[in-house]
N, C-alpha and C positions, 0 to 999 in steps of 0.2 A: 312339164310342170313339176312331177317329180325331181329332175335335176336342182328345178330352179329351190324350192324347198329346201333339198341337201345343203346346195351352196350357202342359203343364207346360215341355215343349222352348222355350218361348217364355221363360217366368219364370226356368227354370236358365241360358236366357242373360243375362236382365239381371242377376242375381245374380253372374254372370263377368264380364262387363263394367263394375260396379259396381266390384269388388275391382281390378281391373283398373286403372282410372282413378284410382284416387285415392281410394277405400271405406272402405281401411286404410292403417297406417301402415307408412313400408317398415322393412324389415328392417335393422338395421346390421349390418354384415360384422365378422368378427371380429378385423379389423385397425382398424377404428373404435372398438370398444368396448374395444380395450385400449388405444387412447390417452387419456391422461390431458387432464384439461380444463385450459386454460391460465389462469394463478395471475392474480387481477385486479390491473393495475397499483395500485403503493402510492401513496396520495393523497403531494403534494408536501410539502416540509416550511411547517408555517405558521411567519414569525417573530413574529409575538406570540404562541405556545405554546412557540418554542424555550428550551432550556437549555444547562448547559454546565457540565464536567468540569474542577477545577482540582486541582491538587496538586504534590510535591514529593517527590525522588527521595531518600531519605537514604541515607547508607551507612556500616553499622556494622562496629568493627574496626577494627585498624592497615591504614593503607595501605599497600600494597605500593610498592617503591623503585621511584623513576623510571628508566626505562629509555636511556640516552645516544645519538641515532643516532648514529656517526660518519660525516662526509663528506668527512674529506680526501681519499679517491680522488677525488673529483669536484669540481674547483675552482668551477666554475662553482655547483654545489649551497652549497658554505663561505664562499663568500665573501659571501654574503647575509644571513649573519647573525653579529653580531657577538657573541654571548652562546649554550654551549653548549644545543644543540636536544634535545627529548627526546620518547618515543613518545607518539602520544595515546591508547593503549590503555584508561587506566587515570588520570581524571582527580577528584582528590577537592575540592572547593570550601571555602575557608573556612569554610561554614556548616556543615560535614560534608557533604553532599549531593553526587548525583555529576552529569556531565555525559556528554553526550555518550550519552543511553539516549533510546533512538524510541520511544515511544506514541503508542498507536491506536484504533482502534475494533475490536475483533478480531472481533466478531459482536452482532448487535441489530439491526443495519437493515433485514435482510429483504431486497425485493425494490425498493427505491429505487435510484435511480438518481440521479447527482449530474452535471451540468454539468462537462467537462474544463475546468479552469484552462487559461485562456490567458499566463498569465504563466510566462516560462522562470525554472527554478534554473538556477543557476552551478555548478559544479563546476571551480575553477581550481587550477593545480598552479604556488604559486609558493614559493620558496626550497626547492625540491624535496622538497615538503609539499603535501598534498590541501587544498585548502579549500574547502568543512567537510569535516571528517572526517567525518559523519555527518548526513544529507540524506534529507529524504521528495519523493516524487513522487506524482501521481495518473498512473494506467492514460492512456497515454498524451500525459503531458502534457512537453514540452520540455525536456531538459536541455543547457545552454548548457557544452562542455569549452572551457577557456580552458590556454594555456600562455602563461605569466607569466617565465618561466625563459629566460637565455640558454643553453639545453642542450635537447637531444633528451630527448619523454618517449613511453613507452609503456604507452595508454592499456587494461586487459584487464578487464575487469567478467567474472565466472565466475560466471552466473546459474544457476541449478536447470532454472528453468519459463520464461523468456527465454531468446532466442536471443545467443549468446556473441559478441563483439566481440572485436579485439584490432590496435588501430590507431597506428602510430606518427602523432607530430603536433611537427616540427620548432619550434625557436625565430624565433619571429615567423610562424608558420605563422597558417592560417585558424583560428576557432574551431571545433568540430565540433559539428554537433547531432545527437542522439539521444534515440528514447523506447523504452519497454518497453510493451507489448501486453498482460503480464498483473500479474494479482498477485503481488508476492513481497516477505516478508520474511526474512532483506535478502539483500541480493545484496553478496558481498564484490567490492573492486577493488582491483588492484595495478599496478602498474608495471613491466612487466618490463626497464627499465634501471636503475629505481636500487628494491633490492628492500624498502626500508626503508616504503615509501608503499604507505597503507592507506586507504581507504575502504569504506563501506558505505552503499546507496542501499536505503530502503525502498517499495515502489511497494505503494501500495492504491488501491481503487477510488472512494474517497469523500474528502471535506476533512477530516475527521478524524482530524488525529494534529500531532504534534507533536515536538520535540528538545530536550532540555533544557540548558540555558546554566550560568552563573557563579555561578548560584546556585539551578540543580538544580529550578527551576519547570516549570510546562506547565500550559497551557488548552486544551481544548477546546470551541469555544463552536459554537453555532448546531445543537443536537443537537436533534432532534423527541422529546416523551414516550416513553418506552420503559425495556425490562430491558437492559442493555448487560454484553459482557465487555469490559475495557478490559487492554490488555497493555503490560506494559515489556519491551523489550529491550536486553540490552546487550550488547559484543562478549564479553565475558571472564568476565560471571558468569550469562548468559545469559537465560532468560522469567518474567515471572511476571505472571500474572492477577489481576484479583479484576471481582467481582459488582458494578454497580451499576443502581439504576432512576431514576428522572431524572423527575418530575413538569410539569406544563407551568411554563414560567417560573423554572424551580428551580436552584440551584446547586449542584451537590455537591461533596465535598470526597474525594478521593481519592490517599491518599497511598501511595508503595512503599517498600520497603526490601529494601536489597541487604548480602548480608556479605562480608565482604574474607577 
C-alpha cells in the first residue's frame, strides 16, 4: 500500500515538473495579446512595374481681376521692377489652365517608405516677392531661404502640425536652412515686413507630387501598381480629389478642373 502511494507521489511529480519545464505553452499576458502584430514592411518599388500620373489643371469661368501690390512705401522693394507687380494668388494661363496648384499622392501607398531627397529647394525673396510662390518638400528634406533684396525681410511659415518659425534675415545676410518633420499640406508663409508676400510650402512624405507651371501641366512618374487618391490644391479655390488605379507600366491621364 505504501509502494502503491510512492508510485503515484512519484508520477504526479513528473507530470509537475513536465508542465513546469516547458510541457506547455506559456500563457500570454493580457498586455501581449492586445498588442497588435506589426504590419509587414511594403516590398520596395520595382522600376520596371513603375507608372506615372499626368495631367492638366483647367480653369473654367472669367478670371478674376489681377490684383496690383503697391510698393512705393518701400523703395528698395520699387525699384526692382520696372513694370507694375501683381498678386500671384490667382494666375490663369493662356491655355485656360491654372498655375500655381500642388498635386500629390493624397493616399495609396500604404506603408512604404521613400528615401529623403538630398537635394535642397530654394525659397528666395527677391524684388520683394516669394520665389516660387508655391513649392513642394518631402518630410524632412532641406529648404534653402535666400534674400536676394537690398531690404530687411521677415521670414514667418504658420504651420498647423510643424513647429512655427519667425526669423528676421537681413540684406546680404547668410542663407537660412530649414526642414519640417511632418506632413502638411500647405503651410502658409508671409512676411512680416512687407505684408503683400505670400507663399505656400507643401511637405509630404513621399516624391510624389508636383506644381504646376505656364501651362497648367504635372507628372507624376515612378508610382508602383496600385488604387491612388491624387489631390489638387490651390490657395483661393481650394481641394479636389479624384480616384485613380495605375497598372504595372501604365500611364494615366488625370485631369482637374477648377471654377473661377
Amino acid at each position: 500500500m505504501i509502494r502503491t502511494k510512492l508510485g503515484l507521489l512519484t508520477i504526479f511529480s513528473l507530470v509537475l515538473t513536465l508542465v513546469g519545464c516547458g510541457g506547455g505553452q506559456e500563457t500570454p499576458t493580457a498586455e501581449q495579446q492586445q498588442q497588435p502584430a506589426a504590419a509587414p514592411a511594403a516590398a520596395p518599388v520595382d522600376p520596371a512595374t513603375a507608372g506615372s500620373v499626368t495631367g492638366k489643371v483647367a480653369f473654367e469661368g472669367q478670371a478674376p481681376a489681377k490684383m496690383r501690390i503697391r510698393m512705393d512705401a518701400t523703395p528698395a522693394c520699387a525699384e526692382k521692377h520696372q513694370e507694375p507687380v501683381f498678386a500671384d494668388e490667382v494666375i490663369v494661363n493662356s491655355n485656360g489652365t491654372l498655375s500655381n496648384v500642388f498635386i500629390y499622392v493624397k493616399d495609396g501607398l500604404g506603408n512604404r517608405t521613400f528615401p529623403m531627397s538630398s537635394q535642397e529647394v530654394v525659397l528666395d525673396q527677391d524684388g520683394c516677392i516669394y520665389h516660387p510662390h508655391v513649392l513642394g518638400l518631402m518630410v524632412g528634406q532641406k529648404l534653402r531661404i535666400k534674400n536676394s533684396d537690398p531690404t530687411n525681410h521677415n521670414i514667418h511659415p504658420m504651420p498647423a502640425n510643424n513647429r512655427e518659425f519667425n526669423v528676421s534675415q537681413p540684406p546680404g545676410g547668410e542663407d537660412m536652412i530649414r526642414d519640417f518633420p511632418r506632413e502638411e499640406v500647405m503651410i502658409p508663409v508671409k512676411c512680416n515686413v512687407h505684408p503683400w508676400m505670400k507663399a505656400y510650402v507643401g511637405v509630404v512624405s513621399h516624391p510624389f507630387f508636383a506644381v504646376t507651371g505656364s501651362d497648367g501641366s504635372f507628372e507624376l512618374k515612378g508610382l508602383p501598381p496600385g488604387d491612388y487618391t491624387i489631390e489638387a490644391w490651390h490657395e483661393k479655390y481650394g481641394a479636389s480629389e479624384q480616384k485613380v488605379t495605375i497598372a504595372p507600366q501604365e500611364t494615366k491621364t488625370v485631369d482637374f478642373n477648377f471654377k473661377g
